[in-house]
C-alpha positions in Angstrom: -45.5 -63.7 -83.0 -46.4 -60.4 -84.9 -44.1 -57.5 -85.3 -45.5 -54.3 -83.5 -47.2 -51.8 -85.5 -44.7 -48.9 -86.0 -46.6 -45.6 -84.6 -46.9 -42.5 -86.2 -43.9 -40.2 -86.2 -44.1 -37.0 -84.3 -46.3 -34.7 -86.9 -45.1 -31.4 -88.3 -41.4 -32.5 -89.4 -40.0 -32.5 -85.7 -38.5 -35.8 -86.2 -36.0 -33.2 -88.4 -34.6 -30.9 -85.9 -32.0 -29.9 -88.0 -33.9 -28.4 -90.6 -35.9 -25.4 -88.2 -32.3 -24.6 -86.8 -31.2 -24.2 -90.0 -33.8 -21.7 -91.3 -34.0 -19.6 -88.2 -29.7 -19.1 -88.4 -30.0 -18.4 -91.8 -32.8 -15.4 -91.3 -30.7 -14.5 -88.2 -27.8 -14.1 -90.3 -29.9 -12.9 -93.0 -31.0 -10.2 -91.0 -27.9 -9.3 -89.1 -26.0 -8.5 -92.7 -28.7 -6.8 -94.0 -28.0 -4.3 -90.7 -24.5 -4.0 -91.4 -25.1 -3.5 -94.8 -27.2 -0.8 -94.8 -25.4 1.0 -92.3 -27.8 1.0 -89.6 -26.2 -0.8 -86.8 -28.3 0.8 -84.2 -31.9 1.5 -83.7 -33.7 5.3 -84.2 -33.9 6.7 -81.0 -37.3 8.8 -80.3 -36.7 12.3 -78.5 -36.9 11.6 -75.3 -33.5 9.4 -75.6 -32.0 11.0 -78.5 -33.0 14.9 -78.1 -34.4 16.9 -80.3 -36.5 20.6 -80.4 -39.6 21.5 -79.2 -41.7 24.1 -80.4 -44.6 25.8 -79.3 -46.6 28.1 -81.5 -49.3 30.3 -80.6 -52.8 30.4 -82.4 -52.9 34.6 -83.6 -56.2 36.3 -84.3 -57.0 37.3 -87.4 -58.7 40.5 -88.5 -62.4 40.2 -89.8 -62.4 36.5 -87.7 -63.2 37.0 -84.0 -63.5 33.9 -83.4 -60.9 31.8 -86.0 -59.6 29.9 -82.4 -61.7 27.3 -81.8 -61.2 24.4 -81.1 -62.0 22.4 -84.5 -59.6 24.9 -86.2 -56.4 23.9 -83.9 -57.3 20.1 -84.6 -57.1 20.8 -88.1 -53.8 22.7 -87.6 -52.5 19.6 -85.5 -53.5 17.3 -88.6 -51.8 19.4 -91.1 -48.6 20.0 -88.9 -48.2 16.4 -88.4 -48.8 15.5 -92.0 -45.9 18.1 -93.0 -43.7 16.9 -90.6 -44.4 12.9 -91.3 -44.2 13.9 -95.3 -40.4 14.8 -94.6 -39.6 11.8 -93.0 -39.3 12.8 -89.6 -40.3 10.3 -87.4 -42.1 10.0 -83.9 -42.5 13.6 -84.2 -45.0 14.8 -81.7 -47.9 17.6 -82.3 -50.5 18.1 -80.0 -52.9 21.0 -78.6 -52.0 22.9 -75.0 -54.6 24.7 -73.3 -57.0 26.7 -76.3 -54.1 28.4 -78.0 -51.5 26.5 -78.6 -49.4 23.5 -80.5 -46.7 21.7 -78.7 -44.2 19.9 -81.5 -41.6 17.6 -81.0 -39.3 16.9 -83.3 -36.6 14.2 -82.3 -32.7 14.7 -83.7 -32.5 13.5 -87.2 -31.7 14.1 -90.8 -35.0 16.4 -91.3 -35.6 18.2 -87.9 -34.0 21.1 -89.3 -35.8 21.2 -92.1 -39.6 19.9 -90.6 -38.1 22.9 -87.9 -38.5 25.6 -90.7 -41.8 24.1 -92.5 -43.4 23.8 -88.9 -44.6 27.1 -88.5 -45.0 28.2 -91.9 -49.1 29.0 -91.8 -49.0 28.4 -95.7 -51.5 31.3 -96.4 -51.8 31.3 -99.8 -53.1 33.4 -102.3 -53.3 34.7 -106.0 -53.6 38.6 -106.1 -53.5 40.5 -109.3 -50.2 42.7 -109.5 -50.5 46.4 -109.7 -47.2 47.7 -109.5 -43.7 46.4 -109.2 -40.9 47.8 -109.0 -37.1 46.7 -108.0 -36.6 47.3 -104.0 -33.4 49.1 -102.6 -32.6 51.0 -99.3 -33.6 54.4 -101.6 -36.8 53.9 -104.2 -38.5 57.1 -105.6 -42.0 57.2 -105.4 -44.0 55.6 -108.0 -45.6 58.2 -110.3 -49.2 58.7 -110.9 -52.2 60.5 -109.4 -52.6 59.2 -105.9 -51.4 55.8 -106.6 -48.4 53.6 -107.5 -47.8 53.5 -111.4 -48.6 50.7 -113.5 -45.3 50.2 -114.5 -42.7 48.2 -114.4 -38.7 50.0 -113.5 -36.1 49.8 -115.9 -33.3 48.1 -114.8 -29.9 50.1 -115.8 -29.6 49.2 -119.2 -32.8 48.9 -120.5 -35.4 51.0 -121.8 -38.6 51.7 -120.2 -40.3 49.7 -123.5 -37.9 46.7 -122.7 -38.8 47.2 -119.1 -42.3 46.5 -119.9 -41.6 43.3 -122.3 -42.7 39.9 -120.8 -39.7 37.7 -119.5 -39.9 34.5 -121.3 -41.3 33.0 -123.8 -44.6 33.2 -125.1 -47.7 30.0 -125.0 -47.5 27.6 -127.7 -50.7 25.6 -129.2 -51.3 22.1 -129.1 -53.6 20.0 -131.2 -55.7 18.3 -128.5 -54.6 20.2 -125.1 -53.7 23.8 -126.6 -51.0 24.6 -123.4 -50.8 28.0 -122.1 -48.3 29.4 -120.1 -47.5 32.5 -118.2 -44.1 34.0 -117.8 -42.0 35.4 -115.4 -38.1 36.9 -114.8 -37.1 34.1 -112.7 -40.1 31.2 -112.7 -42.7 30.5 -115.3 -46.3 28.9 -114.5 -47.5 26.9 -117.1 -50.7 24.9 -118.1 -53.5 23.1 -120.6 -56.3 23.9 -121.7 -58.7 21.2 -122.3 -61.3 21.1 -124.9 -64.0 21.4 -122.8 -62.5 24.5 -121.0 -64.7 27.4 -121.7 -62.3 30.2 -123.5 -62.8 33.3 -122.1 -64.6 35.7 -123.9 -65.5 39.0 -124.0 -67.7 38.7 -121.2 -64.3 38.7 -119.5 -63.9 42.3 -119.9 -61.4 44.1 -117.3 -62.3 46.2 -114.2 -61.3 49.6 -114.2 -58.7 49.4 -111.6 -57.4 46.3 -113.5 -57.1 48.9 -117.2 -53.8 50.1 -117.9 -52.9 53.7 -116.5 -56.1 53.2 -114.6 -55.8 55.5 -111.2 -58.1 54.3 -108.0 -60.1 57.2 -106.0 -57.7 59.0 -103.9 -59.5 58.0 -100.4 -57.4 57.2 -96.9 -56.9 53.3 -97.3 -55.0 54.4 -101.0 -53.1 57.3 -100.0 -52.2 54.9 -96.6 -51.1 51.7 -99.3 -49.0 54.6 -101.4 -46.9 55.5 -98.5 -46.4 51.8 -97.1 -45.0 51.0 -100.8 -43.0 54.3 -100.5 -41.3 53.3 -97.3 -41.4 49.6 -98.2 -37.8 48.4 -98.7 -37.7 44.7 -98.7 -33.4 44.3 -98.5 -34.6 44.6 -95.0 -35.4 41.1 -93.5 -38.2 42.4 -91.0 -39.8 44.6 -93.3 -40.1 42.1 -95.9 -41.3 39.3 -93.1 -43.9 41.9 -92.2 -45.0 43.3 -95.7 -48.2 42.0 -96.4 -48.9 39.5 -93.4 -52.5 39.4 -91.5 -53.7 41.4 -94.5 -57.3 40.7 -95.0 -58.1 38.4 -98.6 -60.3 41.4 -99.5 -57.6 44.2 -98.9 -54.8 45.3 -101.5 -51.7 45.2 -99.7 -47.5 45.8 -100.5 -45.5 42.6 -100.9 -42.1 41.5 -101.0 -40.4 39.1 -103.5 -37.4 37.3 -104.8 -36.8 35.9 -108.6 -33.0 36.1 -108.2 -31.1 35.4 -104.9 -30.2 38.9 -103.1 -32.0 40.8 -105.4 -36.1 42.0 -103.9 -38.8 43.3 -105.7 -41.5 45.3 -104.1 -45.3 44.8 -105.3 -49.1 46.4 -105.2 -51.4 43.6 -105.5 -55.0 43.7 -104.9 -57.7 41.9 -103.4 -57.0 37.8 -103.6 -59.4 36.0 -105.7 -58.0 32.3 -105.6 -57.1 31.0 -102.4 -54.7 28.0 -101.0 -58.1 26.1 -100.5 -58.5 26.1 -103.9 -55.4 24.1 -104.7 -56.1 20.0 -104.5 -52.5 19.1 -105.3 -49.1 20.2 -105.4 -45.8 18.6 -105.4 -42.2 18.8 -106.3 -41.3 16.9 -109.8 -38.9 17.3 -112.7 -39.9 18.4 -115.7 -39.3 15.3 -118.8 -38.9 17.4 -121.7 -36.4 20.0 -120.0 -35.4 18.0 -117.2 -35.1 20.8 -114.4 -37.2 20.6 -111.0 -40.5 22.3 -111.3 -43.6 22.5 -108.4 -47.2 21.4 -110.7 -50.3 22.5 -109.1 -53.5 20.8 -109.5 -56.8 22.7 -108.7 -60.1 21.7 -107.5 -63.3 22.3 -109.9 -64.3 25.5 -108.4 -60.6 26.6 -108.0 -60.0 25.6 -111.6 -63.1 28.4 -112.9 -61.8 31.0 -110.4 -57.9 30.8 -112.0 -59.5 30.3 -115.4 -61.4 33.9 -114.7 -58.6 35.8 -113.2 -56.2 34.7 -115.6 -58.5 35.3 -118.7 -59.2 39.0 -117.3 -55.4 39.2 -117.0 -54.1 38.1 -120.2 -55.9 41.1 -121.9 -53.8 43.9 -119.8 -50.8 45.3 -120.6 -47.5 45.1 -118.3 -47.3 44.6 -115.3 -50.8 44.5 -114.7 -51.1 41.1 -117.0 -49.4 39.2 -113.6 -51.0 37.5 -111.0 -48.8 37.0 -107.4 -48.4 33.7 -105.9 -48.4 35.0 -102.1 -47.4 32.8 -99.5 -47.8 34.3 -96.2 -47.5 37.8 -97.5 -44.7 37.3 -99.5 -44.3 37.0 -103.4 -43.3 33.7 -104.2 -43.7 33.9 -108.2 -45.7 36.3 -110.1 -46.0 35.7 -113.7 -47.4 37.7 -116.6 -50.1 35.9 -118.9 -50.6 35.3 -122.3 -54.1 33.0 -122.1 -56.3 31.7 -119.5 -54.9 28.9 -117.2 -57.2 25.9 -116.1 -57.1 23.5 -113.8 -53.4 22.2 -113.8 -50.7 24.3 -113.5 -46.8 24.1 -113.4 -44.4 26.4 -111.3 -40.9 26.4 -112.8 -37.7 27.9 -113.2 -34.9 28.2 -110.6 -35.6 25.6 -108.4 -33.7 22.7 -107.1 -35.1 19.5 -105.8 -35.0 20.5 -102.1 -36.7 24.0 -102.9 -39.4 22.5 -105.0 -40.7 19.5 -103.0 -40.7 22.0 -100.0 -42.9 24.3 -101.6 -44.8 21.5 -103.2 -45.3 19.9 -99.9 -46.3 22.9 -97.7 -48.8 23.5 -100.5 -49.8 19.9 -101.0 -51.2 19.9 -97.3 -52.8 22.9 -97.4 -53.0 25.9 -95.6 -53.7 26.0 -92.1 -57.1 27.6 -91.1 -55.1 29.9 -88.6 -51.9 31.9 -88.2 -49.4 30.6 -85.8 -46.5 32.6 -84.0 -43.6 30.8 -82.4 -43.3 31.6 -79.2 -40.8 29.2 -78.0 -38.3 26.8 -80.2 -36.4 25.0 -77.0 -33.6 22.0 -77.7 -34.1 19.1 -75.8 -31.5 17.4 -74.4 -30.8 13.5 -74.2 -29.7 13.8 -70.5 -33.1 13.0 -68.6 -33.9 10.2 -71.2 -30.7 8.8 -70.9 -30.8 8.5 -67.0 -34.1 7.0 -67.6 -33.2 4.7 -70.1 -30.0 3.6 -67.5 -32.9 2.9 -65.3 -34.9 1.1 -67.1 -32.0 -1.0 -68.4 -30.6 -1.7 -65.0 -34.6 -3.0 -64.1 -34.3 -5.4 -66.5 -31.2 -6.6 -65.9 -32.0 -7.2 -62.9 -34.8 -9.5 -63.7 -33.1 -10.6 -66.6 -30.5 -12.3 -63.9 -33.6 -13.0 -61.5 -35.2 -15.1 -64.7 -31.6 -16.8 -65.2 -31.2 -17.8 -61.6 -35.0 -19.0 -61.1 -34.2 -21.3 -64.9 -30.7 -22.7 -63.3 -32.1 -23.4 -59.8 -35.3 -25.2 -61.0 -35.0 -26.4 -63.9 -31.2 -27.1 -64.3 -29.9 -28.1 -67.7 -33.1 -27.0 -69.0 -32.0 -23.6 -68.6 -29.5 -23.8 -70.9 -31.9 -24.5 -73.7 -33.8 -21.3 -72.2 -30.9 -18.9 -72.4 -30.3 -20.0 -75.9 -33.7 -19.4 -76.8 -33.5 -15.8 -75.1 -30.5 -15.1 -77.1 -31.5 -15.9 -80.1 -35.1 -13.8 -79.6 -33.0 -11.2 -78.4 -30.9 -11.0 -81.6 -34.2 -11.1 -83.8 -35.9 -8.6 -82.0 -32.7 -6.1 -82.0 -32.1 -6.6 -86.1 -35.4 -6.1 -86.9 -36.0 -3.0 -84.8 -32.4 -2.0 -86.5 -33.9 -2.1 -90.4 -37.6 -0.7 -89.4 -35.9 2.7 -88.2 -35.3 3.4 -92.4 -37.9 1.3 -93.6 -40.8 2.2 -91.8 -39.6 5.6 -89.6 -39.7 3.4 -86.2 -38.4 5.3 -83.2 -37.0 3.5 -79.7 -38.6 5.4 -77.4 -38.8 4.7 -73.4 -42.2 2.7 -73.9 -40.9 0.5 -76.5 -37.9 0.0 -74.1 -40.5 -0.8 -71.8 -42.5 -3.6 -73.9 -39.3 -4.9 -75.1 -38.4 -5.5 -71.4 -41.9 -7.5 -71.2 -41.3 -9.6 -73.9 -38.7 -11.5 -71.6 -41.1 -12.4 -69.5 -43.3 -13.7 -72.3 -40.5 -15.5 -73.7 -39.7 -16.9 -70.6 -43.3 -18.1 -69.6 -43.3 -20.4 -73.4 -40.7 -22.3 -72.3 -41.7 -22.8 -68.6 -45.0 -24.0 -69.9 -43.0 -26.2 -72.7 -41.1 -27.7 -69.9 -43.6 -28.6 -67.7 -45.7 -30.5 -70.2 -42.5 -32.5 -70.5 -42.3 -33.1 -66.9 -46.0 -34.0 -66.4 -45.2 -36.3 -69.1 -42.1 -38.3 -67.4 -43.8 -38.2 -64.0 -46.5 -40.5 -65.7 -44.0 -42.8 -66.2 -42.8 -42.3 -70.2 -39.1 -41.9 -71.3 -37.2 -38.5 -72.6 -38.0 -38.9 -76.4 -41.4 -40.1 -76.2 -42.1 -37.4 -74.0 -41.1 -34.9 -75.6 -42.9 -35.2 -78.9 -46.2 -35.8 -76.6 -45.9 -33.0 -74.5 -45.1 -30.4 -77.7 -48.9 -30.6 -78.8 -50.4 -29.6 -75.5 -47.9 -27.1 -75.0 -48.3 -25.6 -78.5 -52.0 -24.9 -77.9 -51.6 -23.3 -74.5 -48.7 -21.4 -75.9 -50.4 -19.9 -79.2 -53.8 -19.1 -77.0 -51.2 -17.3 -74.5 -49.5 -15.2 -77.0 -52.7 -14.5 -79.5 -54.1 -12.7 -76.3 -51.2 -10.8 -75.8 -50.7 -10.1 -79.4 -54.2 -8.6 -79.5 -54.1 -6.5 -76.9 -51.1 -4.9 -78.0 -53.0 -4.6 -81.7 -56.1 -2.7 -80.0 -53.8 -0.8 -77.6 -51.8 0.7 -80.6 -55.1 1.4 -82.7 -56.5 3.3 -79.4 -53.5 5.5 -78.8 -51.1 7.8 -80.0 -47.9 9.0 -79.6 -45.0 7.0 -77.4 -47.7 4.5 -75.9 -48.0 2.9 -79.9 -44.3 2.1 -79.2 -44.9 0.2 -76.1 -47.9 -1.8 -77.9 -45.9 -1.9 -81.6 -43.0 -3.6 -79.7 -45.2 -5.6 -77.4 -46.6 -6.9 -81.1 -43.5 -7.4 -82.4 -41.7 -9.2 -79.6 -45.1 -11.5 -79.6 -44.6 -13.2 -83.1 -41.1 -13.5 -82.3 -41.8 -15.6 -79.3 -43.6 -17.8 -81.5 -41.2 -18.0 -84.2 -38.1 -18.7 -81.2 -40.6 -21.2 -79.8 -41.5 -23.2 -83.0 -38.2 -22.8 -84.8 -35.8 -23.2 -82.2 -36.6 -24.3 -78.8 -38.4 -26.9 -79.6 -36.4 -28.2 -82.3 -33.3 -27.8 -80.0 -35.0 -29.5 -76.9 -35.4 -32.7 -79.3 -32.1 -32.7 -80.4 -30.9 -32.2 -76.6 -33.6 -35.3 -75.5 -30.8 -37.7 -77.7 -27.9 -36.7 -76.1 -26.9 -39.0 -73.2 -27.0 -36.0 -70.2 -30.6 -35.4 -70.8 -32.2 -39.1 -71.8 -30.3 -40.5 -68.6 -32.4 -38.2 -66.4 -29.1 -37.5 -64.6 -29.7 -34.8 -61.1 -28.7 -31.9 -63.2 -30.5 -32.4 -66.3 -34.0 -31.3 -65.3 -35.8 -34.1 -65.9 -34.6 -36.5 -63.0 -37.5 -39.4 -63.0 -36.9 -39.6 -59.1 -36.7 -36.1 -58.5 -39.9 -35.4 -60.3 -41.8 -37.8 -58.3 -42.3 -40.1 -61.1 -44.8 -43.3 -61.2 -44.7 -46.5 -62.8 -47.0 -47.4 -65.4 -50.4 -48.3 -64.5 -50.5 -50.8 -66.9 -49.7 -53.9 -66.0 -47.5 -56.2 -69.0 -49.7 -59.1 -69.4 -48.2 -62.5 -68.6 -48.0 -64.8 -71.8 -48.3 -68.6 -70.9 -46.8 -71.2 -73.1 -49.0 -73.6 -74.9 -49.4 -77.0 -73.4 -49.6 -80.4 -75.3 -53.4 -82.5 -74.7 -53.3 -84.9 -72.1 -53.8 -88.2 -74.4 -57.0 -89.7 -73.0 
């Protein structure tokens, strides 16, 4: 009699259970010191269950654009906001349009909401103005000399001589072979750059106006004699005046500004009518300088922006102090404003005095641009935790609850089943906490109440995998089979439905994050999330564990309390019928 062909062991390496448990406890403990490591034990809480401000600003008109507030302008403003804020690191923050005038922003608590807080409503006007006059600011200035007009001329400071006064601060521009560098020189900052060989030098063509020529006086009219008394009155010591000096001011208008070199010390400025703009800058950003090592903010300008600061500093470099200094003016106040040697192209370097924090947050307001409007705050209001928090209570206690309602319906059908179930539930449970853990400082991910809300979901997703698990292991006993057979046959039907089941869900989640914004991409990022982790709990535990269970005598007994009770489940015998085998018989001899 032949031996019986040997059939084919279950596919996929589940005849070594062992070996999936093993990997899945070893990223589960993987991942669990990797949260304890870094320090974050708990996930990122979104504002609405950790607090945080909310501010609304107020879209301002400008003078010379009636109609600046539309509604293309506040989207841009919405895009640039939220780009500052996200370049911080701030997380989950929130910026979005109310009614025609104004920006809602919420920032949640964290490292950087003070800091996005201050950035937030900076408008980021910027401008390069020509200087006319400067002079040191105090509560009592005399009145710059000259006919109708400020002077030209620098104040000495006690000490030094009015010909010192007038020196340039700094050294002077040094040649290179290939890229001659040029650089222009301030008390406190310097602004340097290259010139390239195919940079046009500026020539005589580049001949100065006659405002720009030293000692030059402008026609006494109104809008001078009006700009002579601001600057007489001007003293910037005084926070409001200094926040006022200079802002709304039309690009075309010479205005008074304020400005700071050296911390508590203010100067006061004449500068005319802006001729490069922040539009004109493509880059900027905070970096440290190799050769010297100190923190410095490089500016990179677009073509046309590279000709206009080309031509204005070319023009400039052939004055005589202070009117060889252009202003940096940010929102009507003097942020730099250095005296130049030689035209400037298109890359240029702020430096001097600045630490890391001050440098990338002047590189990154600039670096984003300037918003096409002029924002007011009219409301910065802290947000409490205390409605989130009663919320989040709520929505805890509702899953609880069916949490328990899951557990009982597991114990009462499906009895010793449920204990591979739980497992399964704790184990997805630990996953799904971890990872949401390490993505708050790896990729900014916020708990908010939605992702509460998909995370509560996922149980019943979980849940339905193994239901549909053990019922293809049922089906397959009531036909008649035993434990271990059934359960490798029922695992490949099961597997299909169960991969179809959670592809859907994954996709919907995939299209309702790219679709959305704000808290609803929680909901869908962990209803994604929680997805894959159903299949990786299923593949890697449950069904590894259910064949390591089938061996064990409680379970391949079929006992009442196992689950899988042959008589319970309504099981039939085998339809086929074990054919009868006859023994030979000797010929009759005739």
């Amino acid at each position: 009699m032949a031996a019986p062909k040997k059939g084919r062991g279950p596919s996929g390496g589940q005849g070594r259970p062992g070996r999936a448990l093993a990997l899945i406890l070893i990223a589960m403990v993987a991942l669990t010191g990797g949260m304890f490591l870094s320090g974050h034990t708990t996930p990122r809480l979104g504002i609405d269950l950790a607090g945080g401000t909310s501010i609304t600003l107020e879209a301002q008109n400008q003078p010379g654009k009636p109609n600046a507030i539309n509604q293309t302008n506040m989207n841009t403003a919405v895009g640039i906001i939220e780009r500052r804020v996200n370049g911080l690191g701030v997380s989950e923050a929130e910026v979005q349009t109310q009614g025609s005038k104004n920006i809602i922003v919420n920032i949640p608590k964290g490292t950087n909401s003070k800091q996005a807080q201050e950035q937030v409503g900076t408008t980021a006007q910027l401008y390069f103005r020509p200087v006319l006059t400067v002079q040191a600011s105090g509560p009592e200035q005399p009145t710059p000399s000259g006919s109708g007009t400020p002077s030209g001329s620098a104040t000495p400071k006690p000490g030094e001589s009015a010909e010192d006064a007038d020196k340039p601060k700094g050294e002077e521009a040094t040649d290179a072979e290939a890229t001659p560098s040029a650089s222009a020189t301030t008390q406190g900052r310097a602004v340097t750059g290259a010139l390239t060989k195919d940079d046009p030098t500026p020539g005589a063509s580049d001949k100065p106006k006659p405002s720009d020529s030293p000692g030059a006086t402008p026609p006494a009219d109104p809008a001078t004699a009006k700009l002579q008394e601001e600057f007489a009155k001007l003293d910037c010591t005084d926070p409001k005046q200094r926040t006022e000096a200079g802002k709304n001011a039309k690009p075309t208008d010479s205005i008074v500004a304020c400005g700071s070199n050296v911390p508590g010390s203010y100067e006061k400025y004449v500068l005319g009518p802006a001729e490069v703009s922040g539009s004109d800058v493509d880059d900027a950003k905070g970096a440290i300088e190799q050769q010297t090592g100190e923190w410095i903010v490089s500016m990179e300008f677009t073509s046309a922006g590279a000709k206009k600061f080309q031509t204005i500093t070319g023009r400039l470099s052939q004055q005589q102090p202070p009117m060889n200094q252009f202003a940096i003016v940010l929102d009507g106040e003097v942020v730099s404003a250095p005296s130049v040697r030689t035209a400037l192209s298109k890359n240029a370097q702020i430096s001097g005095s600045f630490d890391q924090q001050s440098a990338e947050d002047l590189g990154n307001i600039l670096s984003y641009g300037a918003l096409p409007l002029t924002f007011e705050e009219v409301s910065v209001t802290t947000v409490t935790a205390a409605l989130g928090d009663e919320q989040l209570k709520a929505g805890l206690i509702a899953g609880a609850i069916g949490l328990a309602l899951v557990v009982i319906y597991l114990v009462a059908y499906y009895r010793g089943l449920a204990f591979i179930a739980l497992l399964s539930l704790l184990v997805s449970g630990v996953l799904t906490y971890t990872i949401m853990a390490l993505l708050g400082p790896a990729i900014g991910f916020a708990l908010n109440l939605p992702a509460v809300c998909g995370a509560i979901v996922a149980i019943g997703i979980t849940a339905d995998s193994f239901i549909v698990y053990f019922e293809r292991v049922r089906d397959e006993i009531r036909e008649g089979r035993t434990l271990r057979p059934a359960i490798e046959r029922a695992w490949p039907r099961a597997r299909r439905t169960i991969l179809v089941s959670d592809f859907v869900s994954f996709l919907s989640a995939v299209v309702l994050f790219i679709v959305t914004v704000g808290k609803v991409q929680g909901f869908a990022f962990t209803l994604g999330l929680t997805t894959l982790l159903d299949v990786v709990v299923v593949f890697l535990f449950t069904k590894p564990l259910m064949t390591l269970m089938g061996r064990t005598k409680f379970f391949s007994k079929g006992g009442p309390w196992s689950g899988l009770d042959p008589k319970r489940l309504g099981a039939q015998p085998p339809l086929r019928r074990s054919r009868r085998v006859n023994a030979p018989t000797e010929p009759k001899e005739a």
